[in-house]
TORKOLKOL-290511 format. One record per atom (N, C-alpha, C): residue in one letter; x, y, z. Coordinates in steps of 0.2 Angstrom, whole numbers, plus 2048, in hexadecimal, padded with zeros to 3 digits. Each point is the difference from the previous one (the first is absolute). Example, Ala and Ser with C-alpha at 12.3 -4.5 7.8 and 13.67 -1.06 7.14 Angstrom:
2
A8427E4827
A7FC806800
A804806800
S7FE8057FC
S804806801
S7FC805803
***
This chain:
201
X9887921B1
X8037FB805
X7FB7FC803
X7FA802805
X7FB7FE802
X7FE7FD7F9
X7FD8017FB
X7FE7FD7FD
X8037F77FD
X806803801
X8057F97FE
X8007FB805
X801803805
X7FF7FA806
X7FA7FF801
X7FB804800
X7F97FE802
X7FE7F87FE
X8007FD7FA
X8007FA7FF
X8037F9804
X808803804
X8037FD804
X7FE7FC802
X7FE809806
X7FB801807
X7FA7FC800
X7FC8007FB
X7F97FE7FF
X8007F7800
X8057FF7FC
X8027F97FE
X8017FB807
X805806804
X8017FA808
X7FC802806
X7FA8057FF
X7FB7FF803
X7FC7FC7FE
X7FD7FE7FA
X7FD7FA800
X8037F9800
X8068007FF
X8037FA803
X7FE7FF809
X804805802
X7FE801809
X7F97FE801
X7FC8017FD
X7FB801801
X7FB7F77FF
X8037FE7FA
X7FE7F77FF
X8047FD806
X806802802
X8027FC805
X7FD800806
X7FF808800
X7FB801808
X7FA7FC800
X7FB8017FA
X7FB7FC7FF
X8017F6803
X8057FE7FA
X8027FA802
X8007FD809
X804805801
X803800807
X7FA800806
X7FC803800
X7FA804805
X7FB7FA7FD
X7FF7FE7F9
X7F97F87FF
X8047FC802
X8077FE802
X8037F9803
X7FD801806
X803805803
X7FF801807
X7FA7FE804
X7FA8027FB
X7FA800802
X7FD7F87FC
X8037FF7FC
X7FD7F87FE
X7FC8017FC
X8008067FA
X7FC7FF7FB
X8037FC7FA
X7FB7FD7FE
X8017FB7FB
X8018047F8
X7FD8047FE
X8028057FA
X802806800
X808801804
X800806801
X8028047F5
X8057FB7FB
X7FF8027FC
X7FB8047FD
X7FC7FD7FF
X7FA8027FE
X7FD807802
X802804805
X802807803
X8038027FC
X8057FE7FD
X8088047FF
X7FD8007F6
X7FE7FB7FF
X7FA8007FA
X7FD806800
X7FE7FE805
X7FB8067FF
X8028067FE
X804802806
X8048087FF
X8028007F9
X8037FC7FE
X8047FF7F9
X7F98037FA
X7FD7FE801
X7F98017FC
X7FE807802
X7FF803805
X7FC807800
X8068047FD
X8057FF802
X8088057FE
X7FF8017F8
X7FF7FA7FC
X8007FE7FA
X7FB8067FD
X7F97FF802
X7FA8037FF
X801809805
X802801804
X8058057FF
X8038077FA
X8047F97FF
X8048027FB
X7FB8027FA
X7FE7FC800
X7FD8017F9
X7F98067FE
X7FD800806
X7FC807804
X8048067FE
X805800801
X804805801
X8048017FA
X8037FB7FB
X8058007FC
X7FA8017FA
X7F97FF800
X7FC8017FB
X7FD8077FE
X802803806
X7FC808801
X8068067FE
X8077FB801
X8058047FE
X8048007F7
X7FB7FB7FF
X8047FB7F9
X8008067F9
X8058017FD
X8018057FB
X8047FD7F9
X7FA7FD7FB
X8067FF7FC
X8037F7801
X7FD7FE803
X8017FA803
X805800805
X802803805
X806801803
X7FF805804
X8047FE809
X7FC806805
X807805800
X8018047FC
X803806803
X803801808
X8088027FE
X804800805
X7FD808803
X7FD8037FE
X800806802
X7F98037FF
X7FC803805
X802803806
X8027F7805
X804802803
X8027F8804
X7FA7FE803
X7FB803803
X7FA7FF805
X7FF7F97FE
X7FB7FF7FC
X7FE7F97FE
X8047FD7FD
X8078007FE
X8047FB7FD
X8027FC807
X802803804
X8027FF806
X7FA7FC804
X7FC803800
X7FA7FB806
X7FC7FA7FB
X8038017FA
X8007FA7FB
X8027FB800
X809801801
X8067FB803
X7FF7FC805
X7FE804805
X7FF7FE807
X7FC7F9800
X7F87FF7FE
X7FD7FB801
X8047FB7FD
X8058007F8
X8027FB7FD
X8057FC806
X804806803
X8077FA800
X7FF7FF809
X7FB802803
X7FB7FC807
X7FE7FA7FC
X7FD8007FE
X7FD7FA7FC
X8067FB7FE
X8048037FC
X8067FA7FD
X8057FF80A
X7FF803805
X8047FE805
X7FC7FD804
X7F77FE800
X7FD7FC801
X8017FA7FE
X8017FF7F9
X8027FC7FC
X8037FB803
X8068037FF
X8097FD802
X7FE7FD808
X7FC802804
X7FF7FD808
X7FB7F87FF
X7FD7FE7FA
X7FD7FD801
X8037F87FD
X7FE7FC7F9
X8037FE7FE
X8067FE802
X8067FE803
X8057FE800
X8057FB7FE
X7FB7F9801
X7FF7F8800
X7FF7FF7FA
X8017FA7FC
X7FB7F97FD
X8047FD801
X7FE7FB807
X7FF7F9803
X805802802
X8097FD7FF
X803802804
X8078057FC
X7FE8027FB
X8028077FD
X800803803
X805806801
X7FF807801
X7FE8037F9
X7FB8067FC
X7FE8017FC
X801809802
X8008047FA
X7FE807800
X7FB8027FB
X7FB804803
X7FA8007F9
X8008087FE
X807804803
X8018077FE
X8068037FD
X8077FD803
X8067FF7FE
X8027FD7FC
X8018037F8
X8047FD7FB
X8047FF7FF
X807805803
X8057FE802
X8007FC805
X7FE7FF804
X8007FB804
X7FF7F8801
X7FC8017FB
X7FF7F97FB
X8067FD7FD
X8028067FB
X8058007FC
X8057FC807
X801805803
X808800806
X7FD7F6804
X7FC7FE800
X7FE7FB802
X8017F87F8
X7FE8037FC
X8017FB7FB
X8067FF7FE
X8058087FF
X8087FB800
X8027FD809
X7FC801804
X8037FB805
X7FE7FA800
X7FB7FF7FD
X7FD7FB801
X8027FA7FA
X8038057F8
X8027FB7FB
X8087FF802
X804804805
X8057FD803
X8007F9802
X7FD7FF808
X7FD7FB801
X8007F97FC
X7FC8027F9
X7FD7FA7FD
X8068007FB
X8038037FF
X8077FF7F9
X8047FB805
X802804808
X8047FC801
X7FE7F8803
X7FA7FF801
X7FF7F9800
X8017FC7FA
X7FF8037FA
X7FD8007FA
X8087FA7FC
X804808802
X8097FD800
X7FF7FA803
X8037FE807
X8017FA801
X7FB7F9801
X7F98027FB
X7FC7FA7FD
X8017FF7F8
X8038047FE
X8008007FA
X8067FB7FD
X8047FC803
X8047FD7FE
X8017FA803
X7FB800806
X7FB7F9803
X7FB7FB7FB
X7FC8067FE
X7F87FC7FE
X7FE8037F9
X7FE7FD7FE
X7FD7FF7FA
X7FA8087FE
X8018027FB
X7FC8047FF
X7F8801803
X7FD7F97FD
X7F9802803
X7FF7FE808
X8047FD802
X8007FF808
X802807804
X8068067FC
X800804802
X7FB8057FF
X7FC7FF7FD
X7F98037FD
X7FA7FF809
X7FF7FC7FE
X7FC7FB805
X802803808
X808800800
X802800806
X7FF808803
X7FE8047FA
X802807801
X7FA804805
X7FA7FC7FE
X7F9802800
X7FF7FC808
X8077FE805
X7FF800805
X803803804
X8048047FC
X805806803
X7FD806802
X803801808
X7FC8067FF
X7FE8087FD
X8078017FF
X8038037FC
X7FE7FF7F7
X7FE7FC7FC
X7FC8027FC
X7F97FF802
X7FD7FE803
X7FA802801
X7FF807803
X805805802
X801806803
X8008067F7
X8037FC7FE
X8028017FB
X7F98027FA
X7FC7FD801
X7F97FE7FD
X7FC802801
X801803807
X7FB803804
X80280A7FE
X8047FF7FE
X8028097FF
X8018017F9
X7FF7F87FE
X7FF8057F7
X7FA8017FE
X7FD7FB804
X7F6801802
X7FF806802
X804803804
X7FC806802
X8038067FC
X8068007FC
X8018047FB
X7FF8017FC
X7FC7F87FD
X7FB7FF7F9
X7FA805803
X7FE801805
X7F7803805
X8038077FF
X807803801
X8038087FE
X7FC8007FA
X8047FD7FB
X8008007FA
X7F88017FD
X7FD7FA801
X7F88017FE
X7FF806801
X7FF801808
X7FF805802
X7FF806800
X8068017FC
X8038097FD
X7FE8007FB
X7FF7FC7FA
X7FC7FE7FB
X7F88017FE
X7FE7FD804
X7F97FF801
X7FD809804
X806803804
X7FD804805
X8018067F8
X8068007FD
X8018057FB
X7F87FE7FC
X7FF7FA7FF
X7FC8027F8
X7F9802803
X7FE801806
X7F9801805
X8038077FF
X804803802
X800806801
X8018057F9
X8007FC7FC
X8008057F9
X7F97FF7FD
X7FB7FC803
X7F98017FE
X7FB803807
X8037FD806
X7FE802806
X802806805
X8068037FE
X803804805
X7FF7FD808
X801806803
X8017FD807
X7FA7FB800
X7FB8007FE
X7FB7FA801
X7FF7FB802
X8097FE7FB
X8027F9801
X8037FE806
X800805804
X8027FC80A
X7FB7FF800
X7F97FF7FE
X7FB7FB804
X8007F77FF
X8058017FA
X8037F7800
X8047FE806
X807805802
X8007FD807
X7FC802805
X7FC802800
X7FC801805
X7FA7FA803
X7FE7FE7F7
X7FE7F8802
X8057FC803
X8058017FD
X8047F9801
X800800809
X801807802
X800801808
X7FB7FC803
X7F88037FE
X7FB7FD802
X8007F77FF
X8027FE7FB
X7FF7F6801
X806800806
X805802801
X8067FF804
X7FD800807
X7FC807802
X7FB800806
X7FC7F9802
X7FA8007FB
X7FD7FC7FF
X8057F9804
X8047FE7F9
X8037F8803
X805802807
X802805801
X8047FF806
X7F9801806
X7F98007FF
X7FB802808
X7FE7FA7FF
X7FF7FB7FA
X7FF7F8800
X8067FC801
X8048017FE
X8087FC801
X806805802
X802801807
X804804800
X8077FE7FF
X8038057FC
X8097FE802
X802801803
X8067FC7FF
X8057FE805
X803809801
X8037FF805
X805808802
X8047FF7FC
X8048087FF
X8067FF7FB
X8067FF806
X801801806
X804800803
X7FF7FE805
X8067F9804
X8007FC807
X801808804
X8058057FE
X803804806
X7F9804801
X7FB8017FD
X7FA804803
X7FF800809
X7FF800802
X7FF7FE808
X7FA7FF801
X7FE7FD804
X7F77FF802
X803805805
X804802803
X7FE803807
X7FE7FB805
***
């Protein structure tokens, strides 16, 4: 039972935890509080992999004795609920960079949207005008922006499989970089918040 929930539990402490972060650098008027929440994200990872490499058998960590499988869990799905607190946005999207059904649950809404404007132009305007006109809709540009991040699922779980059948857990040190340039550009460029309702206090 603990061991099922445990993942939960761990997942919406590190959301709570990116939000806390978020919420306490408004307040105070830091300028890259992401770049924290990177961070965490990056030791959890190296963490994991500390941990998940001492326990590794056979290429795969053993459910049992639960000890390490469990405190191996932990740092991942802290990490994936840091995640989900940070990223929100692009430009005036809402975006999920952890949620695949939620993506999913947001692209049939959003190709609703564009079908039904789609319907009552299509019998107006000439094909390539409705082409032309599409690409200022907001709704297919919503649309494009979630097959783009689909397509990033995709590579992603790709790219992460074929590292990990020469690299094993090793292969978290790719996200790991990618965290670090992310730090990097957000202490020279910082982002925008993922959310107006955050409070400065």
């Amino acid at each position: 039972m603990l061991q099922s929930g445990l993942p939960i539990l761990a997942f919406f402490v590190g959301n709570l935890l990116g939000y806390l972060i978020l919420t306490l650098a408004r307040r105070r008027g830091m300028r890259s509080p992401f770049a924290i929440i990177f961070g965490l994200e990056a030791v959890f990872l190296l963490m994991f992999l500390i941990l998940g490499s001492q326990a590794l058998q056979g290429g795969v960590i053993p459910p049992f004795p639960p000890g390490i499988f469990v405190v191996g869990i932990v740092p991942l799905t802290v990490a994936m609920g840091l995640q989900t607190s940070t990223i929100r946005r692009a430009g005036t999207q809402g975006v999920s960079t952890t949620f695949v059904t939620g993506v999913l649950s947001d692209w049939a809404h959003t190709l609703t949207q564009y079908l039904t404007w789609l319907s009552l132009k299509s019998t107006q305007w000439h094909r390539r005008v409705i082409v032309r006109e599409s690409f200022k809709q907001a709704s297919f540009r919503h649309l494009l922006l979630l097959f783009g991040i689909w397509l990033a699922y995709v590579v992603g779980a790709m790219c992460g499989s074929a590292l990990e059948l020469y690299m094993a857990l090793f292969a978290l040190i790719c996200p790991v970089c990618v965290l670090v340039v992310l730090i990097v550009l957000d202490l020279f460029r910082p982002m925008e918040w993922p959310e107006a309702s955050i409070s400065r206090g």
